[in-house]
DRENBA-574770 format. One record per atom (N, C-alpha, C): chain; y, z, x. Coordinates in steps of 0.2 Angstrom, whole numbers, plus 5000, padded with zeros to 4 digits. Atoms other than C-alpha are relative to their C-alpha. Layout:
<atoms>
- chain; c2; c3; c1
- A; Y; Z; X
...
</atoms>
This chain:
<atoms>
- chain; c2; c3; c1
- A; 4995; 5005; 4998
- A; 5074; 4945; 4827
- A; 5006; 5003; 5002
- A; 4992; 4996; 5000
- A; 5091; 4951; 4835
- A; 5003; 5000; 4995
- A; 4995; 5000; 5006
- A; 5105; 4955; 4824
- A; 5006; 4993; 5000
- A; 4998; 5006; 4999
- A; 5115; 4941; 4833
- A; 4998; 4994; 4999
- A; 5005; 5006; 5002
- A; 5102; 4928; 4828
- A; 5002; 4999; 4991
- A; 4998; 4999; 5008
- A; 5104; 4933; 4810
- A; 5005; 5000; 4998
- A; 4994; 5001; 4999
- A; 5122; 4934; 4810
- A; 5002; 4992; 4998
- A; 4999; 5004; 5000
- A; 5122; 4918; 4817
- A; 4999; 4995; 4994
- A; 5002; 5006; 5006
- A; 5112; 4908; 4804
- A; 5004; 5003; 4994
- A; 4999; 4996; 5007
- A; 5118; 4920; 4790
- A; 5007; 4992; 4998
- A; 4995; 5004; 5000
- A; 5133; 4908; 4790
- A; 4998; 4993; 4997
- A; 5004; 5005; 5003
- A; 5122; 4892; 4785
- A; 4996; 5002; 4995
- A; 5007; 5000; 5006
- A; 5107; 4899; 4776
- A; 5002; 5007; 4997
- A; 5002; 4993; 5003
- A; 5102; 4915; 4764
- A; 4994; 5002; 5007
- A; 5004; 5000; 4995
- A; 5094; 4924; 4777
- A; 4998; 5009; 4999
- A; 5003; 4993; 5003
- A; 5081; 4940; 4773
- A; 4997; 5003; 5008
- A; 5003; 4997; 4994
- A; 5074; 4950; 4788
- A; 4995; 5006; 4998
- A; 5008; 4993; 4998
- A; 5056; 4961; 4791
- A; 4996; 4999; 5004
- A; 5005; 4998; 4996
- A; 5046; 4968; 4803
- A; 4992; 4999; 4998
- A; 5004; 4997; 5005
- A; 5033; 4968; 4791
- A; 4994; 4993; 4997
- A; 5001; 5005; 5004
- A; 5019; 4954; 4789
- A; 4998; 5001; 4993
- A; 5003; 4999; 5007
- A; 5012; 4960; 4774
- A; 5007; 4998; 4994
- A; 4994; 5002; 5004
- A; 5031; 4960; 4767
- A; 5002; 4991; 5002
- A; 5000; 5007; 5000
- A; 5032; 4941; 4773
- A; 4998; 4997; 4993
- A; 5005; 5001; 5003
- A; 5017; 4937; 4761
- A; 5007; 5002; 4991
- A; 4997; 4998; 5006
- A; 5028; 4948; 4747
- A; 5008; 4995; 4999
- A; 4994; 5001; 5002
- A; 5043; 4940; 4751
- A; 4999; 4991; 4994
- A; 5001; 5007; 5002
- A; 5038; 4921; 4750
- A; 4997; 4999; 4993
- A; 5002; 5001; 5006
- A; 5027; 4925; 4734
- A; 5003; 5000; 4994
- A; 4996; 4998; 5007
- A; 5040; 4932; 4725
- A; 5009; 4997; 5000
- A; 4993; 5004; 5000
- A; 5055; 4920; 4729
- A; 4998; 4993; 5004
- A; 5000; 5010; 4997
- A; 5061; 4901; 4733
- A; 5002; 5001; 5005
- A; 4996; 5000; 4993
- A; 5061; 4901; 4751
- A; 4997; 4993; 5002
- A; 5001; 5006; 4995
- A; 5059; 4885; 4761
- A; 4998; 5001; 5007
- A; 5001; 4999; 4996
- A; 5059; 4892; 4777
- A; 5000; 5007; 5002
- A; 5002; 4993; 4998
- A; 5052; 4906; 4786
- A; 5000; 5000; 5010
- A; 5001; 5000; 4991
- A; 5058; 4911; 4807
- A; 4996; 5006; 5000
- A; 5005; 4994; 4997
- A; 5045; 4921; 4814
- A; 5004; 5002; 5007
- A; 4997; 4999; 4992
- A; 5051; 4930; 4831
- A; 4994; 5004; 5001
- A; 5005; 4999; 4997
- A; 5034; 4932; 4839
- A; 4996; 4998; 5002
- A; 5006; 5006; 4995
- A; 5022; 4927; 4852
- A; 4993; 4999; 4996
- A; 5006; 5000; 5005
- A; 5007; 4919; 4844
- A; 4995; 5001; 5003
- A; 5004; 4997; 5001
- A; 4992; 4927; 4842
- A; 4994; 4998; 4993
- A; 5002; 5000; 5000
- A; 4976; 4927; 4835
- A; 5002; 5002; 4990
- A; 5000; 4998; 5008
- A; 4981; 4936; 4816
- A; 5008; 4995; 5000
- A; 4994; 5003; 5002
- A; 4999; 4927; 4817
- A; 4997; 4994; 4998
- A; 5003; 5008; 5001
- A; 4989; 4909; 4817
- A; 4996; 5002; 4996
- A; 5006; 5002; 5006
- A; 4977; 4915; 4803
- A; 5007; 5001; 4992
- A; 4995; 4999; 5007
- A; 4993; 4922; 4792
- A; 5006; 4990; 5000
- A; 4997; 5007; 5000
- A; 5003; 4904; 4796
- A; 4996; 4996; 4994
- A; 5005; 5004; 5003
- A; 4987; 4894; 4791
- A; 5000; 5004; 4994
- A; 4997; 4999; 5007
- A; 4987; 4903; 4775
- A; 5005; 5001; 4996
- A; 4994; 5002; 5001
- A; 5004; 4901; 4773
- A; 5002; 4993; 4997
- A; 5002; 5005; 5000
- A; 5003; 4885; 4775
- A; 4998; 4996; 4992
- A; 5004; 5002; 5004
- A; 4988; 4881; 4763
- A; 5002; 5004; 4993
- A; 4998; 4999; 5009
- A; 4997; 4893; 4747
- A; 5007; 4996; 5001
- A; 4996; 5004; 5003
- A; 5013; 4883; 4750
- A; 5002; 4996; 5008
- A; 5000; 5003; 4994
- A; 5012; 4868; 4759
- A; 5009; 4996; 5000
- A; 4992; 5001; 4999
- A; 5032; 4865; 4758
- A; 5004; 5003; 5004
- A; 4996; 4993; 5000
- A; 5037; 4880; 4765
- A; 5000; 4998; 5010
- A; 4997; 5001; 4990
- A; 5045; 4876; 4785
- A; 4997; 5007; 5004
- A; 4998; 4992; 4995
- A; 5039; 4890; 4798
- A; 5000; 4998; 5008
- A; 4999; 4999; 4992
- A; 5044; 4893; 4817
- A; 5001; 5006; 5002
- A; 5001; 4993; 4998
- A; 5041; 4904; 4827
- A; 5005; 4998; 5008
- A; 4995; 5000; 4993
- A; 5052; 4909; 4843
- A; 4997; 5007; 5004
- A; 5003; 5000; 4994
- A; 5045; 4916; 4859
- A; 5002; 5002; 5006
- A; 5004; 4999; 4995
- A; 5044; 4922; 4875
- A; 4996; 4996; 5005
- A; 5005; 5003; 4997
- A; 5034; 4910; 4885
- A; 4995; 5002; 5002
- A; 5005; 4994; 4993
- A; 5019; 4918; 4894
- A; 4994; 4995; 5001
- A; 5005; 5003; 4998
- A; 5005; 4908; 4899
- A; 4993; 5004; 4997
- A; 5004; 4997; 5005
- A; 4994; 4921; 4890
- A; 5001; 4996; 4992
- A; 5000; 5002; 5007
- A; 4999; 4915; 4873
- A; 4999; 4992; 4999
- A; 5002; 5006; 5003
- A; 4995; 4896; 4876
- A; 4995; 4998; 4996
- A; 5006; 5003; 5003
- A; 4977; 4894; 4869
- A; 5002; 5003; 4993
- A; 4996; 5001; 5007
- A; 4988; 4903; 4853
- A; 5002; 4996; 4997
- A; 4995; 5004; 5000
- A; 4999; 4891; 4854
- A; 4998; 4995; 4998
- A; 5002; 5005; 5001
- A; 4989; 4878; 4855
- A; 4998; 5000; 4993
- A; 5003; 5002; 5006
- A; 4980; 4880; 4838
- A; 5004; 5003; 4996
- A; 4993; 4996; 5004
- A; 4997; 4890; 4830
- A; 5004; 4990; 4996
- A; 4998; 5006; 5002
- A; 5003; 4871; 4829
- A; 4999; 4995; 4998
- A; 5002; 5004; 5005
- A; 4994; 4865; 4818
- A; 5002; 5003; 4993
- A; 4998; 4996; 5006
- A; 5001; 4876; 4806
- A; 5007; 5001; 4997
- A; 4994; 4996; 5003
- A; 5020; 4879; 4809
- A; 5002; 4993; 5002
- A; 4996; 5006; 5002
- A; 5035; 4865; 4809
- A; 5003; 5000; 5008
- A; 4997; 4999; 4992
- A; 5044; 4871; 4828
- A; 5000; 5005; 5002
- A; 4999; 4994; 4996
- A; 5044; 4883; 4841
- A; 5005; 4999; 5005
- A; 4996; 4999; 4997
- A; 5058; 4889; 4850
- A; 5000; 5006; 5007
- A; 5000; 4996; 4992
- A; 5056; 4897; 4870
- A; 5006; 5004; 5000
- A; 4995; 4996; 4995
- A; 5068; 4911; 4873
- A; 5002; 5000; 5007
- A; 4993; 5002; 5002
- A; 5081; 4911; 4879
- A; 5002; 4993; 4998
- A; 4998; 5007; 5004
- A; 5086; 4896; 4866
- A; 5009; 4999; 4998
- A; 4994; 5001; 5004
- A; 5103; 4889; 4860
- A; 5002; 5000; 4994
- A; 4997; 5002; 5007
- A; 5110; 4893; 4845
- A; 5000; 4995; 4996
- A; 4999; 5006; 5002
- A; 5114; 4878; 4842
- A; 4996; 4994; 4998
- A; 5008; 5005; 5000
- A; 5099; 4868; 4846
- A; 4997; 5005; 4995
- A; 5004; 4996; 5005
- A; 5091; 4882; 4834
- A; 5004; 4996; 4992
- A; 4997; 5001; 5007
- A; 5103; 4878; 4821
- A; 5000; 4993; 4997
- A; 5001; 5009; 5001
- A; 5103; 4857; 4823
- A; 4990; 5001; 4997
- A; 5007; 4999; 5002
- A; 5083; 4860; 4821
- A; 4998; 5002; 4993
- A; 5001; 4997; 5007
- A; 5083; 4871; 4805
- A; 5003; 4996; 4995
- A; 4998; 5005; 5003
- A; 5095; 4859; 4798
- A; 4993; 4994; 4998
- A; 5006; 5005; 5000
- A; 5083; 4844; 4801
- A; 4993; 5001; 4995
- A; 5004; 4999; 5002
- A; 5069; 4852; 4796
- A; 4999; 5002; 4989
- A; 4998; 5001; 5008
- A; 5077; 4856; 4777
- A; 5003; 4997; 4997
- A; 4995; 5007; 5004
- A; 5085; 4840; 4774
- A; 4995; 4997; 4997
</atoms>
């Protein structure tokens, strides 16, 4: 996720960043997180790590953000049964920010 993205939310939330899903899995297991932004087009391993996201903790908010592509639909389609909202690049901050809120109230 840009460094402006993070920035941005820094300022509302505790916000950790990685590359790395396997550190995903490390992070969430070993701290209180509520929410988790993905920045990646979904795919067939991102919708299996969601889904068992999910199912070890079903509290836990996740969204991913995106790129459009007409490739990643039939992803997308069944990614949604697993995450909270997706966000199309180029998004507004703000609209990003009113949504995260919502989602952790």
């Amino acid at each position: 996720m840009c460094y402006s993205i993070l920035m941005y939310l820094h300022d509302n939330y505790k916000i950790t960043a990685t590359t790395s899903f396997a550190m995903i899995k490390r992070i969430i297991n070993n701290a209180d997180i509520n929410l988790i932004l993905i920045d990646e087009e979904p795919t067939e391993k991102l919708t299996r790590m969601c889904e068992e996201l999910k199912a070890n903790h079903p509290g836990l908010r996740i969204v991913i953000t995106y790129v459009f592509n007409n490739r990643a639909g039939g992803y997308e389609n069944e990614i949604r049964k697993y995450i909270d909202s997706i966000f199309y690049k180029p998004f507004n901050l703000h609209d990003v920010s009113d949504e995260l809120s919502k989602l952790l109230d």
